[in-house]
C-alpha positions as CSV (number, residue, x, y, z in Angstrom):
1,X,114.3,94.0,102.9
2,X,115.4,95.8,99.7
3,X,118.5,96.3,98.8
4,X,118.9,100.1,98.2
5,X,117.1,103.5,99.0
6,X,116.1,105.4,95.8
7,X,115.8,109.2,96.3
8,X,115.1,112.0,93.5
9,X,114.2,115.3,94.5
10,X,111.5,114.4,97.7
11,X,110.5,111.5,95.8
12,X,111.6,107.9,97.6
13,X,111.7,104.2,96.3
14,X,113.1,101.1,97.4
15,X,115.3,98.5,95.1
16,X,115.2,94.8,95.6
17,X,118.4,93.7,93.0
18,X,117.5,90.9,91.4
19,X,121.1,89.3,90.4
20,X,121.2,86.0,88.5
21,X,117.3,85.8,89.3
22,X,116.9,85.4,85.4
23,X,116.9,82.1,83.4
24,X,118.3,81.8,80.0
25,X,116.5,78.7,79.3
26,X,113.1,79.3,79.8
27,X,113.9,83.7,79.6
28,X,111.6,84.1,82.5
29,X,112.7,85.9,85.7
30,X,112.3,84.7,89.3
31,X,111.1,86.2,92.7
32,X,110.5,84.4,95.9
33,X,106.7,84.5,96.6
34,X,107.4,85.4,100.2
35,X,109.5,88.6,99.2
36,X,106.6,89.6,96.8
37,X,103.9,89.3,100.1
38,X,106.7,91.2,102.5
39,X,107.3,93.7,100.0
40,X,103.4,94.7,99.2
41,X,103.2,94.8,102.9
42,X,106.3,96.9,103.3
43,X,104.9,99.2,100.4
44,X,101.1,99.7,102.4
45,X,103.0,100.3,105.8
46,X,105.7,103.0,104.8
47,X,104.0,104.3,101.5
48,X,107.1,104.1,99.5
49,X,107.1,101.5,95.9
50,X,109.3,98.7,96.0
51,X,110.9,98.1,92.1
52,X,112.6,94.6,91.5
53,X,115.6,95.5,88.8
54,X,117.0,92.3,87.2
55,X,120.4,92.1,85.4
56,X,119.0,93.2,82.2
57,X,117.1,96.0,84.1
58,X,114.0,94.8,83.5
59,X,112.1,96.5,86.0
60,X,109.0,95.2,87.6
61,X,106.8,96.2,90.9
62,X,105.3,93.1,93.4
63,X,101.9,94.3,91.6
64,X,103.3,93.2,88.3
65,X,104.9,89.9,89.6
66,X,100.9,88.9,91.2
67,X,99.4,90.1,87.9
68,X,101.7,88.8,85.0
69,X,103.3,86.2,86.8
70,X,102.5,82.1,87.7
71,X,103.4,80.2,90.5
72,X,106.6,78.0,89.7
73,X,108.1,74.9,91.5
74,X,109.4,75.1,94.9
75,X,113.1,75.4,94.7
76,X,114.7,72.1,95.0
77,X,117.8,73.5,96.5
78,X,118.4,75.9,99.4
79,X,115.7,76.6,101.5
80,X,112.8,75.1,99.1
81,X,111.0,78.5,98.9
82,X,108.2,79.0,95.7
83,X,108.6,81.3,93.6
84,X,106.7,83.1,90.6
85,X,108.2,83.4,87.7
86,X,107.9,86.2,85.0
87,X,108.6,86.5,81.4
88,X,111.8,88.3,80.5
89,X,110.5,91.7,78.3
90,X,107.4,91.9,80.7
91,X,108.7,94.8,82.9
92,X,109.9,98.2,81.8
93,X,113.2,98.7,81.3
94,X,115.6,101.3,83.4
95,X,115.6,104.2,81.8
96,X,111.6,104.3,81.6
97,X,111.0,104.1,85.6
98,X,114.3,105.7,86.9
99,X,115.1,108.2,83.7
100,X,118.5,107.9,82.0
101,X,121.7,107.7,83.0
102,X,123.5,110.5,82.7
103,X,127.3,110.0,82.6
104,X,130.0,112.9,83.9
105,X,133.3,113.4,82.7
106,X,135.5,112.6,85.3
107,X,137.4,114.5,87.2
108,X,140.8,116.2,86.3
109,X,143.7,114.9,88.1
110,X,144.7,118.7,88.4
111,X,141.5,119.5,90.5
């Protein structure tokens, strides 16, 4: 399941946080392949997008990890799950999907 619910106005997405999913050797970012098939199956029954947001905020869909990503190794530690991986710079970032982030002063203490 992902990891948050997304709302703006009426419109609803889900987020699947992709933390230290992201090699620095090879720059390419991983997601289990079982989690991409759940999640395109999730999307068809409920009608809402799943977004995969990596620690750069690269954000990518479960379409875009089928179409621009390959098949990697199985994991050799854990459960042994395959994974595809993605090149780092292949999603859109943040601000693009979600819009930017607006920041608000903060409160007074005096409020």
């Amino acid at each position: 399941m992902p990891d948050l619910i997304a709302a703006r106005g009426d419109v609803l997405a889900l987020i699947d946080c992709k933390s230290r999913m992201t090699s620095t050797t090879t720059n390419r970012h991983a997601v289990e392949r079982a989690a991409v098939r759940a999640h395109l199956q999730l999307t068809a029954w409920t009608y809402l997008p799943v977004y995969y947001v990596f620690d750069n905020l690269d954000v990518l869909t479960p379409h875009d990890i089928l179409t621009e990503g390959r098949t990697g190794p199985r994991s050799r530690a854990g459960s042994g799950s395959a994974y595809y991986l993605v090149g780092v710079g292949t999603g859109r970032s943040f601000d693009t999907v979600f819009g930017p982030l607006h920041h608000h002063a903060p409160l007074s203490s005096a409020a």
